[in-house]
N, C-alpha and C positions, 0 to 999 in steps of 0.2 A: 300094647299096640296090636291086638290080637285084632283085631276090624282093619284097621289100615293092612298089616299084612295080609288079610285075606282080598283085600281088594287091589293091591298089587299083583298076584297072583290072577285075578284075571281079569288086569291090562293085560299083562303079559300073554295070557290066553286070548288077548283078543289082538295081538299086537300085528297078525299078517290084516286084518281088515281096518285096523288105525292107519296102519301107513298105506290104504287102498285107499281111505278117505283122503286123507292128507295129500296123494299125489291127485286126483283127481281132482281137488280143491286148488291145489297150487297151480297145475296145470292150467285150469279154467284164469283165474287169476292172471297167470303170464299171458295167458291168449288176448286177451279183455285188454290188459295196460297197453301189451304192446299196438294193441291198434290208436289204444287212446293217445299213445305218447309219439304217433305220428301225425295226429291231425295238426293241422294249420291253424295258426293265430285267429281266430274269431274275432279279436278285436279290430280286428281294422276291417275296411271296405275302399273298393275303389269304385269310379264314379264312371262309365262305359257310355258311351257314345250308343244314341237311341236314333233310331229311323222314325224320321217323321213326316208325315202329309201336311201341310197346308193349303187354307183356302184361305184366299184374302181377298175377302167382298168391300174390304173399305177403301184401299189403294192410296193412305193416305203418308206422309211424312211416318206416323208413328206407328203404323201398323209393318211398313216396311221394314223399319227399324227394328219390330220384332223378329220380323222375320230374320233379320243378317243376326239379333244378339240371338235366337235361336242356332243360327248356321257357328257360332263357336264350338258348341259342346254338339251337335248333332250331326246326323246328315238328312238334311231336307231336300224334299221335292215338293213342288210345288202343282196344285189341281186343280181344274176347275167342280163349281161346286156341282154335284153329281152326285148323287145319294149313295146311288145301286152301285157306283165304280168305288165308290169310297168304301164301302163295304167289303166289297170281295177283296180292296188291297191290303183291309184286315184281315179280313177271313185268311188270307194265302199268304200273311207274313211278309207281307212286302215292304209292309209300316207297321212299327210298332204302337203308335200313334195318329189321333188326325185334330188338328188342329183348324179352326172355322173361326177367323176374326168378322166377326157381323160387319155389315154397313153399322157406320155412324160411331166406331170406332174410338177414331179422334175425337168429336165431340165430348164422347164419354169421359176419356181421358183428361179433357179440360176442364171436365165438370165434377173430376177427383173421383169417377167411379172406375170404370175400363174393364169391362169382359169378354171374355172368349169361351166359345164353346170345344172341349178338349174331351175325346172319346179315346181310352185305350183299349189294347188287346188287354185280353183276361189273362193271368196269370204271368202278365209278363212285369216286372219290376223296375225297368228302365221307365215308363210312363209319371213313375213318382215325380223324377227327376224332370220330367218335361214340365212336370205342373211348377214345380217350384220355382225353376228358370221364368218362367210367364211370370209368375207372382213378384218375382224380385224384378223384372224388368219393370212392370205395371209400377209395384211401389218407387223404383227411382224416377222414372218418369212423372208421378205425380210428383214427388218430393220437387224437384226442378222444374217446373211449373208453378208450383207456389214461390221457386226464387225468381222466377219468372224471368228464364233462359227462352231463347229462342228455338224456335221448332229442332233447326239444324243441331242447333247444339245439344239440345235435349237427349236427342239420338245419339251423337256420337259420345256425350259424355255419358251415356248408359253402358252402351258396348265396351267402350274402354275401361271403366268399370265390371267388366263382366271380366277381364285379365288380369287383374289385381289377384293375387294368391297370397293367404295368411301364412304365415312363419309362425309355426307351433314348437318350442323344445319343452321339452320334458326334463325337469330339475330333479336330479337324482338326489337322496340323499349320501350316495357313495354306498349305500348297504342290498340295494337291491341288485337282484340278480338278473342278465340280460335274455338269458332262457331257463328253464324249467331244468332241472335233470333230468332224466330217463328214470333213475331209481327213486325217485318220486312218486310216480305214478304206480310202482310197484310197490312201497308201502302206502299209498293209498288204496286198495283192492286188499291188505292184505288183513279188517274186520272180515270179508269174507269169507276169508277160509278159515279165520280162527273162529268165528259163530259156527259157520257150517260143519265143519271139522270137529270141534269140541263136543257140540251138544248129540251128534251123531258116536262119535267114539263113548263118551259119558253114559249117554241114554241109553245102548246096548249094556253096560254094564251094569246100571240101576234098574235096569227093569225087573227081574226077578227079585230084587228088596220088596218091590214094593206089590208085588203079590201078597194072599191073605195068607199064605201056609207058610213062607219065608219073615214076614212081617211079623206074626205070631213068634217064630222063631227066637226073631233078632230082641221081641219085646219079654222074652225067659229070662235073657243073658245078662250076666250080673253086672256086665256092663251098661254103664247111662246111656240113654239116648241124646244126651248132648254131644257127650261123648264119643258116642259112635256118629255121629253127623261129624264132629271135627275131625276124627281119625279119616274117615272116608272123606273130605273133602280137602285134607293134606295128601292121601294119596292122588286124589284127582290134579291136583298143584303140582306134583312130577308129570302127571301127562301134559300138561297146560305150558311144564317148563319145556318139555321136551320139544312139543310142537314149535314153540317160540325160538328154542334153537333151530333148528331143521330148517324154518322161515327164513333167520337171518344168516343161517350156510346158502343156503341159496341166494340169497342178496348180494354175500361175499362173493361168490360163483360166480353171476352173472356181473357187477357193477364193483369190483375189488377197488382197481385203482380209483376209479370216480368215486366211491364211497365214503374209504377213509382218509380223502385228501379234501372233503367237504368239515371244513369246520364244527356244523352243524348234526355230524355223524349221532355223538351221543345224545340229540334231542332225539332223534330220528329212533333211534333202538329203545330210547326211555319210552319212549309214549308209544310205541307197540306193545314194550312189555307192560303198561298199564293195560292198556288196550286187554291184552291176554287175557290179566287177570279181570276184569270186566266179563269178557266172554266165558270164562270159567264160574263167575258165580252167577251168570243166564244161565249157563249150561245147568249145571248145578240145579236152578231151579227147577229147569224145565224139565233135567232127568227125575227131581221129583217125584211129580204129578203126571208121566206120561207111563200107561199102564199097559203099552204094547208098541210093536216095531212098525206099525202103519199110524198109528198117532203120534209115535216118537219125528217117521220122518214128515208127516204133515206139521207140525208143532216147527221141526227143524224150519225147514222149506219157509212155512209164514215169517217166524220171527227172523231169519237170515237175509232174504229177502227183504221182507220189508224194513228192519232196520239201515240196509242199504241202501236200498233206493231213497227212502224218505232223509236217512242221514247224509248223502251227499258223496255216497260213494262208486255206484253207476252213475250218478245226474250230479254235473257237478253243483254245488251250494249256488253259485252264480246263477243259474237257469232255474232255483225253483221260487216259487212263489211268495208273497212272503205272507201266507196265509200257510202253507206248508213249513216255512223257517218257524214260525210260533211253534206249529206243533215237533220240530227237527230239534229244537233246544233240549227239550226233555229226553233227546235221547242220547247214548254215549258215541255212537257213528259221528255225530255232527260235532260234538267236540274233540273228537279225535282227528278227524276231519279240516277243522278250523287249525287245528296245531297244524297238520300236515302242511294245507297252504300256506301258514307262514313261512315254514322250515324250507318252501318251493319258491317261495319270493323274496329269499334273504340270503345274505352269504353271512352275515351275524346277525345276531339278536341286540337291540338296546334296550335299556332298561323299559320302557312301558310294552315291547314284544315280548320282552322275556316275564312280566308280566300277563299278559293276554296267556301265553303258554301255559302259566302255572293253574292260569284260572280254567282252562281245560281240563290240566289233571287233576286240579282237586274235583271238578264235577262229575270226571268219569270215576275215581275213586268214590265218591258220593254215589254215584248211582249203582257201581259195585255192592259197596254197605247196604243198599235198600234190596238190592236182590237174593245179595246171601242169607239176611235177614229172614226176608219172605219165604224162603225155603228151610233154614232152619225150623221157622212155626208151622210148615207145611207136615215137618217130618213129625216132630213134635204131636201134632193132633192127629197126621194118619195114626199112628200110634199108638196115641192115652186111646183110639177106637176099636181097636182088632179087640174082637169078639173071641 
């Protein structure tokens, strides 16, 4: 164990700028969740009352009728038609909207067509909401016209219609959960300090192997080079353990009570400590092949980074693309990731959840295999090369 012990020997020597990484990674980390784990439900929207202009050139039964099922959800004023006036009461905000029912109005309406002409202010998003009110008044008033209602009643049975509110509930299965935890979002952020953290502690220590004069060295010694790859990468396995504890002391730290009175505690520590060992055989590779400490931290920086943002860990999985999701699959972020939001929308697991999970870990474990792999034949051929 003469390779492993000498690469213990400088962790250790390198142990005051490990734990510089490591606080400044976890650091960043807390910074980051704690903002994320205040933002507000994104899923819902409410619907806000829009300032609107109208012109009514048709004065007819149906046009007025818009106007009152518009006066429900908005506040109207009414204009005469005036280009230059209707302009400036956009321009200065005074409508968000302007609405222009043409002459011949009613006709149109009879005749199952019915337009208006609807100009919003730019950037403002209550105008959506004006359009569609028109659109749904238009379609009921057609509709009731083919049942062939009376003018009067066309109109009031559109607006009274326009009061009517759907009853939506939401059928629980009893296993989800009403809000998120807080320490959720802290082992979600927490690939990035084990990528960023790892490959940077790692890579300081493999740099000088993999020079020509150190390389030549290690390729004398009557020790294998398999060998010496597994000895050095069980010792890299205590620093990878080490960090993983420190992580989940600060979890304790900060989310004790809440933590382990979550059912779901040990998926939550399982699939970080995969996680680890994932970022420990990147690391691994990537201390490889990087032959100095400005490629070490460019190397770091891209693959930390960009594992995260593409895996779903600054953005959440919901907001990317899913032209982005194709290429997020291939990588361990996103199914570390996909574990995490279940273990955030469940208070247990049933059996096809507790399925989805495993199919996470076995893929991040799978994509560990392919990287340790790759770096074993990396060492491998620098190697069989020194001259």
């Amino acid at each position: 164990m003469t390779v492993f012990r000498g690469n213990v020997i400088l962790l250790k020597r390198n142990l005051g700028l490990s734990l510089l990484y490591l606080g400044i990674f976890l650091f960043i980390a807390l910074l980051v969740q704690g903002v994320g784990s205040k933002q507000e439900d994104i899923q819902t929207f409410e619907v806000v009352n829009s300032k609107v202009g109208v012109v009514d050139n048709d004065q007819s039964t149906f046009s007025k009728g818009l106007i009152s099922y518009l006066e429900q959800n908005n506040l109207v004023y009414i204009y005469e038609d005036d280009k230059e006036f209707l302009t400036e009461m956009l321009y200065y905000d005074n409508v968000y909207s302007i609405v222009v029912i043409p002459e011949g109005f009613f006709e149109d309406c009879l005749e199952g067509e019915g337009v208006v002409d609807i100009t919003n202010a730019p950037n403002i998003m209550s105008g959506m909401y004006v359009d569609m009110d028109i659109s749904k008044y238009i379609f009921q008033v057609q509709t009731l016209i083919a049942a062939e209602f009376s003018d009067e009643e066309i109109v009031s049975m559109a607006i009274e219609n326009s009061n009517i509110e759907s009853h939506i509930e939401m059928i629980k299965t009893g296993s989800e959960r009403k809000d998120v935890a807080p320490y959720n979002f802290y082992f979600q952020y927490l690939p990035y300090v084990y990528l960023s953290t790892l490959i940077l502690m790692l890579g300081n220590i493999f740099i000088p192997r993999n020079q020509k004069d150190m390389s030549q060295r290690l390729k004398c010694s009557s020790v294998s080079e398999t060998k010496q790859s597994m000895e050095t990468f069980l010792a890299f396995g205590m620093a990878g353990v080490a960090v993983f504890v420190v992580t989940l002391l600060f979890a304790t730290g900060f989310y004790a009570k809440e933590l382990y009175a979550d059912q779901l505690v040990g998926y939550y520590i399982f699939n970080s400590f995969i996680f680890m060992i994932v970022s420990l055989c990147i690391s691994f590779m990537i201390a490889s092949v990087a032959k100095g400490q400005e490629a070490l931290s460019g190397l770091a920086n891209v693959v930390s980074l960009g594992l995260c943002f593409i895996g779903g860990v600054f953005v959440p999985l919901q907001f990317l693309g899913a032209g982005i999701i194709k290429v997020a699959k291939f990588l361990p972020t996103y199914w570390f990731e996909t574990n995490n939001n279940l273990l955030g929308n469940y208070m247990f697991l049933k059996s096809d959840q507790i399925a989805t999970y495993r199919n996470g870990i076995f893929v991040q474990l799978a994509i560990a295999a392919v990287c340790i792999t790759i770096a074993f034949m990396i060492n491998s051929k620098k190697d069989s090369h020194v001259n």
